[in-house]
C-alpha positions as CSV (number, residue, x, y, z in Angstrom):
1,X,-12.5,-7.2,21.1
2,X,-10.8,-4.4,18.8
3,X,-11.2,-1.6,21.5
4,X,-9.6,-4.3,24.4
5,X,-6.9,-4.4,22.1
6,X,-6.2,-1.2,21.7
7,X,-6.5,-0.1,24.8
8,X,-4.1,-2.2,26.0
9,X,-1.6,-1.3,23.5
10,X,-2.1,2.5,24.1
11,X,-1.8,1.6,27.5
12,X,1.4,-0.4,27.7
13,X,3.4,2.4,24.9
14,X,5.6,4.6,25.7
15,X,6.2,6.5,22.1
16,X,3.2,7.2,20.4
17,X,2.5,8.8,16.9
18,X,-0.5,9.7,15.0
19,X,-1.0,10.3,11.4
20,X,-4.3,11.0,8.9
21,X,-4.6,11.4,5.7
22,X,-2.9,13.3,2.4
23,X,-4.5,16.9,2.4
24,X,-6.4,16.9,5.9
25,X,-10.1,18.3,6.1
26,X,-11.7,19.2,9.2
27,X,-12.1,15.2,10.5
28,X,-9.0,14.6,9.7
29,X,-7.3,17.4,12.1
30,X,-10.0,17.3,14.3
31,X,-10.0,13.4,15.1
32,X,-6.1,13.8,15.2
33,X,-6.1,16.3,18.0
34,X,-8.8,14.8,19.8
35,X,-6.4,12.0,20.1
36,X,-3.5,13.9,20.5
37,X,-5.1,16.3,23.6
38,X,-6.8,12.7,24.6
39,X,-3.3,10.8,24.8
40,X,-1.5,14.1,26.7
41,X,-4.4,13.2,29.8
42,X,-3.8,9.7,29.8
43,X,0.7,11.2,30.1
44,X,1.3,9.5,27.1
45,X,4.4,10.9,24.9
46,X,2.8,11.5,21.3
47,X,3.8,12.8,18.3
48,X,1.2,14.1,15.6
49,X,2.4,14.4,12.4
50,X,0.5,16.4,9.7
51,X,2.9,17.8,6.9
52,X,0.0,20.9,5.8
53,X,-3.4,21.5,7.2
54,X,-6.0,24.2,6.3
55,X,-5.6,27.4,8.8
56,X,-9.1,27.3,9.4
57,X,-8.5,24.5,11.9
58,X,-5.5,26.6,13.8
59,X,-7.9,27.6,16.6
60,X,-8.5,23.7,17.7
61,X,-6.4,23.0,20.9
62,X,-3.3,21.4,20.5
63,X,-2.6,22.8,17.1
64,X,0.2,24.6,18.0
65,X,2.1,20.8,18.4
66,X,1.3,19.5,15.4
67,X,4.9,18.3,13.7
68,X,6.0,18.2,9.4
69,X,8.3,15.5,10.8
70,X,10.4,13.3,13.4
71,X,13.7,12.0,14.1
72,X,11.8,9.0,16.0
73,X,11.9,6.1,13.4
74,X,10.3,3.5,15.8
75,X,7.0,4.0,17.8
76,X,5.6,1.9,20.2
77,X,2.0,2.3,18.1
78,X,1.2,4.1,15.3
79,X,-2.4,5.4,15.3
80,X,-4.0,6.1,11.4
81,X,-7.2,8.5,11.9
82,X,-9.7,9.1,8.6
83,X,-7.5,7.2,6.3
84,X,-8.5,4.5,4.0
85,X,-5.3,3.1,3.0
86,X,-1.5,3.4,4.2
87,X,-0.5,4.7,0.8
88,X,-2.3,8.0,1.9
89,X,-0.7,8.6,4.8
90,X,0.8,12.4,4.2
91,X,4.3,10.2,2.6
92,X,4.9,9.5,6.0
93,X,4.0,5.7,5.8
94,X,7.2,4.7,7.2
95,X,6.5,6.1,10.5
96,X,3.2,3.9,10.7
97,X,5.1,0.4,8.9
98,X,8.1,0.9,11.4
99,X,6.0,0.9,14.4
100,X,5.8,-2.5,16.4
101,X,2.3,-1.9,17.1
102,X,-0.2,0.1,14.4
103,X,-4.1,1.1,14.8
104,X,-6.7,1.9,12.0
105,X,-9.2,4.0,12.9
106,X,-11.5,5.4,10.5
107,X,-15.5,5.1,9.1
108,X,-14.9,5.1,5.3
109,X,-16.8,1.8,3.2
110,X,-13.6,1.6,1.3
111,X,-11.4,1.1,4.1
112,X,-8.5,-1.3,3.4
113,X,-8.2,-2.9,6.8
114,X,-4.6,-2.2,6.9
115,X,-3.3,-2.1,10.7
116,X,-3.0,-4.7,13.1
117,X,-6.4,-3.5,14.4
118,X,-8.4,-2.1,12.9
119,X,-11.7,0.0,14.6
120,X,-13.9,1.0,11.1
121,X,-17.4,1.6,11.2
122,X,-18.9,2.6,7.4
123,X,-22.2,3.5,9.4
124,X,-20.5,7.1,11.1
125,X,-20.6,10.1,9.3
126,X,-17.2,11.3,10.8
127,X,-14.4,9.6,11.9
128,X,-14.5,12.2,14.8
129,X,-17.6,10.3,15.7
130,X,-16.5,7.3,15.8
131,X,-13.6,8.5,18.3
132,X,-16.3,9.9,20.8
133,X,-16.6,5.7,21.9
134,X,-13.2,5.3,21.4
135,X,-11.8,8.0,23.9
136,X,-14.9,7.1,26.4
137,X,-13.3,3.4,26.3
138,X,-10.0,4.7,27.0
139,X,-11.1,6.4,30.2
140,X,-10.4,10.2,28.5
141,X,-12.6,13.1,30.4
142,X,-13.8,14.0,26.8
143,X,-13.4,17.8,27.8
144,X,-14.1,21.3,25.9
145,X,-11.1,21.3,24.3
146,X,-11.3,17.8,23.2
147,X,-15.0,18.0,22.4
148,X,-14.4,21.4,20.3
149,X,-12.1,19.2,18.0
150,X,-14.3,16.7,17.8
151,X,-17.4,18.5,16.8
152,X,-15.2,20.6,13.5
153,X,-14.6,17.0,12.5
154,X,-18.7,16.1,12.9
155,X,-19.6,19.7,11.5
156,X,-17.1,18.9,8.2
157,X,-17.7,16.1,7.5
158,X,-21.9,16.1,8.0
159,X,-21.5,19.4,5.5
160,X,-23.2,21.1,9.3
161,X,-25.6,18.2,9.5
162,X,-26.9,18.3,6.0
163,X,-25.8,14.9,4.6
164,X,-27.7,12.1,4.2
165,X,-25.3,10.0,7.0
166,X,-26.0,12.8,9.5
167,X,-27.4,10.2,12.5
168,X,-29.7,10.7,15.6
169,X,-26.3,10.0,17.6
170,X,-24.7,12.8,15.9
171,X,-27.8,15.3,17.0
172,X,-27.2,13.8,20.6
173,X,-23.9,14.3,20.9
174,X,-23.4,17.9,19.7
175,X,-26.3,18.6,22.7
176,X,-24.4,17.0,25.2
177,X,-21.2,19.3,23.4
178,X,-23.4,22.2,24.4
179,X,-23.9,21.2,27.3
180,X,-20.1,20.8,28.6
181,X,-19.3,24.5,27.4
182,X,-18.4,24.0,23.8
183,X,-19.9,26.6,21.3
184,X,-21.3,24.5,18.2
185,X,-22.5,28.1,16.4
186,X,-18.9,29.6,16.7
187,X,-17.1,26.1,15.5
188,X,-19.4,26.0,12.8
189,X,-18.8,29.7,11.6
190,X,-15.3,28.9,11.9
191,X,-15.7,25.5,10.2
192,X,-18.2,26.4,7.3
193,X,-19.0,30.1,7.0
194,X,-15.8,31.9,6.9
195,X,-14.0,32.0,3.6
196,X,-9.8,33.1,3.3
197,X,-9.5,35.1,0.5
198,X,-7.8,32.7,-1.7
199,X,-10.7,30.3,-1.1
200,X,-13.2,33.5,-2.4
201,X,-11.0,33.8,-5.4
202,X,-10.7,30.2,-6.5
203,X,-14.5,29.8,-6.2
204,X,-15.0,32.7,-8.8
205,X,-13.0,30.8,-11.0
206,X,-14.6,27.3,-10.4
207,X,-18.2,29.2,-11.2
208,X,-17.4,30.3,-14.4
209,X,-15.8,27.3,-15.8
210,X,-19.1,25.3,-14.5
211,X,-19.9,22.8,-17.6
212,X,-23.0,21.0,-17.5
213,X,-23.4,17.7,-19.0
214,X,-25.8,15.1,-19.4
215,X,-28.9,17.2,-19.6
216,X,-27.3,19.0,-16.6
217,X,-26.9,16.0,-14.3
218,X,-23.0,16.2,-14.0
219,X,-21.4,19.6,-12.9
220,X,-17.6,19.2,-13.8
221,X,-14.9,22.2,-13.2
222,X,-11.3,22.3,-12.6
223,X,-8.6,24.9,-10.8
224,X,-4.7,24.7,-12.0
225,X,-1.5,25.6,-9.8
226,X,-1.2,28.2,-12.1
227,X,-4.9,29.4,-10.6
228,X,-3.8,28.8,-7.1
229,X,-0.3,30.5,-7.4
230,X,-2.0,33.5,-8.9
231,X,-4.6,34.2,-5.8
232,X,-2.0,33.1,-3.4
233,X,-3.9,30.3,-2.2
234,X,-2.7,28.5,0.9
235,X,-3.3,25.0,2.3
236,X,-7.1,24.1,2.2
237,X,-8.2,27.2,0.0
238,X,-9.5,24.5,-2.6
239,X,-12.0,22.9,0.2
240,X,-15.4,23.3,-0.2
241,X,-15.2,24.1,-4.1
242,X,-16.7,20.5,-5.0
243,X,-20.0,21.3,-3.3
244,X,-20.6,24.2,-5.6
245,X,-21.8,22.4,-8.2
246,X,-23.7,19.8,-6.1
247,X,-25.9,23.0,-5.5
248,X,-27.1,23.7,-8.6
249,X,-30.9,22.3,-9.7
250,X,-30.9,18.4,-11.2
251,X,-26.8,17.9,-11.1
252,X,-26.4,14.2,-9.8
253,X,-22.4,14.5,-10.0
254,X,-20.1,16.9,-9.0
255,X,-16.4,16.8,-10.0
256,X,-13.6,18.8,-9.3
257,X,-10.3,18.3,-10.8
258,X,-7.3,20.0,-9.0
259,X,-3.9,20.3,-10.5
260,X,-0.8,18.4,-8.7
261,X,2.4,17.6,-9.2
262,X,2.1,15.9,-12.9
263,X,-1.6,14.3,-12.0
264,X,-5.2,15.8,-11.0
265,X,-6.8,15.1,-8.2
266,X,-10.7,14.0,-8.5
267,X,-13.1,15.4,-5.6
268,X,-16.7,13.9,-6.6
269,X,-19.9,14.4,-5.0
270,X,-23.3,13.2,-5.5
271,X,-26.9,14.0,-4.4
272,X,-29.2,11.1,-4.4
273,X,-28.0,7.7,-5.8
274,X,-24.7,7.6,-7.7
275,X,-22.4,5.9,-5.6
276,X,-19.1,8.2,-6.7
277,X,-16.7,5.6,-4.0
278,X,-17.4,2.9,-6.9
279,X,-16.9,5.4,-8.9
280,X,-13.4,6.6,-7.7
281,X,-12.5,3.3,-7.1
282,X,-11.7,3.3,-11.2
283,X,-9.1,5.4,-10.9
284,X,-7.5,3.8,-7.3
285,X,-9.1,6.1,-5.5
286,X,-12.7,6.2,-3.0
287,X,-14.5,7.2,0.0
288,X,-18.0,7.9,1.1
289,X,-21.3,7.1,-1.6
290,X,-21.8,10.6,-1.4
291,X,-18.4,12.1,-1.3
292,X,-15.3,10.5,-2.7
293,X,-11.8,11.1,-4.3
294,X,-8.9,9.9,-6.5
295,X,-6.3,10.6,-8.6
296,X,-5.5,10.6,-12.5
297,X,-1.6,10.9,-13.9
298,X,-3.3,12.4,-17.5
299,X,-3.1,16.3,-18.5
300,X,-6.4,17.9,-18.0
301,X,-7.9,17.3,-21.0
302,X,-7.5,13.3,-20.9
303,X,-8.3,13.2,-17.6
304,X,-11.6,14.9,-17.5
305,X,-12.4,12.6,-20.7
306,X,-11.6,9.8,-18.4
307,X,-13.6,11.0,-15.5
308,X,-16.5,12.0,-17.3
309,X,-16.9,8.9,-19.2
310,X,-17.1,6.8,-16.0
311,X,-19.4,9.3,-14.4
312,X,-22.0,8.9,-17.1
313,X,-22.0,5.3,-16.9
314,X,-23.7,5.8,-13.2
315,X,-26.6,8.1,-14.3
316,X,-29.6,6.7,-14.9
């Protein structure tokens, strides 16, 4: 069994690190310091490395730890939280390859199966949800601290228990969070409600370049480093902006492009049955049905000709 396996190895380490994905949401901090405040109880020594992560998950225990970097090129195990493929590992994927021992844990459909065990359930709407069985098997006292990072990963990625993947268990556990002392309105105020400024100001600009296509049934928008530099935007300002057009009356598709270094990054979501993983998957990217990603090396205008054209073959 996967969790037998892991456990041992977990217990039998003596240098552990953790990574998650390129550009961390709120599942992919929150699952990494569940582990990380997890792995402290059981004494282990563990690194957790996340190069950038939005402020708006500074108040989770443990953040304070979080590393850019090591000197440590060998770990006993590397741990992978909420990531689909060792290419997005943060450009830290030497830290996972050069570990004797490495551990995939995650609840993406696209998932590439890329550790020597891997624990992936496709059912989960969080990864964070996932670890609640994971820690529980490990003999962690899941405590406030741990279950307040756990529940910002459940409260992200459920959009606060509006998605379609949103499951009985997830209801259950978030009363049982309540009932240990952890406050589900005030980590979903933090998680979802507040706005930085930069975040405000970037989603002025995302409403009025809103195009609607196909008879209004793909949203498509776009922000530029330009944009970003000019509101000061920090880390995570750009989260969030995607769902804006998913709000709007008969759009299907939702899709973001955000300005890198020389490529765009895609951020698609859907409402009822476009599957935008498949969809992402064009471009080397995916995720969830209902909320996906990728990335296209083309200036703006070639790559929202590209992304639009495969969106429109989904519609029906």
């Amino acid at each position: 069994m996967t969790l037998d396996n892991i456990k041992e190895e977990i217990e039998k380490a003596s240098k552990i690190v953790i990574l998650t994905h390129e550009s961390p949401d709120g599942d992919a901090v929150g699952s990494s310091l569940a582990m990380y405040n997890a792995l402290k109880q059981l004494n282990k020594n563990v690194d957790l490395i996340i190069p950038e992560y939005p402020e708006t998950f500074s108040f989770l225990s443990g953040s304070e730890n979080i590393k850019k970097e090591t000197d440590i090129q060998h770990y006993d195990v590397a741990i992978s939280l909420d990531a689909t493929d060792i290419k997005r590992l943060n450009g830290f994927a030497n830290y996972f390859e050069n570990a004797k021992v490495t551990i995939n844990i995650d609840h993406h459909g696209s998932n590439k199966m890329f550790a020597d065990y891997n624990f992936v359930n496709p059912d989960a709407p969080a990864c964070c949800q996932i670890l609640i069985l994971v820690l529980e098997f490990l003999g962690v006292n899941i405590t406030k601290e741990i279950g307040t990072c756990l529940l910002a990963g459940i409260i992200t990625d459920t959009g606060g228990f509006k998605y379609s993947g949103t499951s009985k268990e997830t209801f259950e556990f978030t009363s049982w969070l309540l009932s240990i002392g952890v406050n589900v309105a005030d980590v979903y105020r933090r998680v979802l409600e507040i706005r930085t400024k930069g975040n405000f100001a970037l989603t002025k600009l995302v409403i009025d370049r809103l195009e609607f296509l196909e008879d209004g049934k793909i949203a498509f928008t776009y922000i530029t480093k330009e944009d970003e530099k000019n509101v000061n935007a920090k880390n995570g300002d750009h989260d969030g902006l995607v769902d804006i057009g998913r709000t709007v009356e008969g759009v299907e598709i939702s899709i973001l492009l955000r300005e890198a270094d020389g490529f765009f990054k895609g951020s698609l979501r859907s409402n009822e049955y476009v599957n935008v993983s498949d969809l992402c998957m064009m471009f080397g990217g995916g995720g969830h049905p209902r909320a996906a990603g990728c990335s296209i090396h083309l200036p703006l205008e070639e790559a929202k000709e590209k992304i639009l054209l495969e969106a429109k073959k989904h519609l029906k």
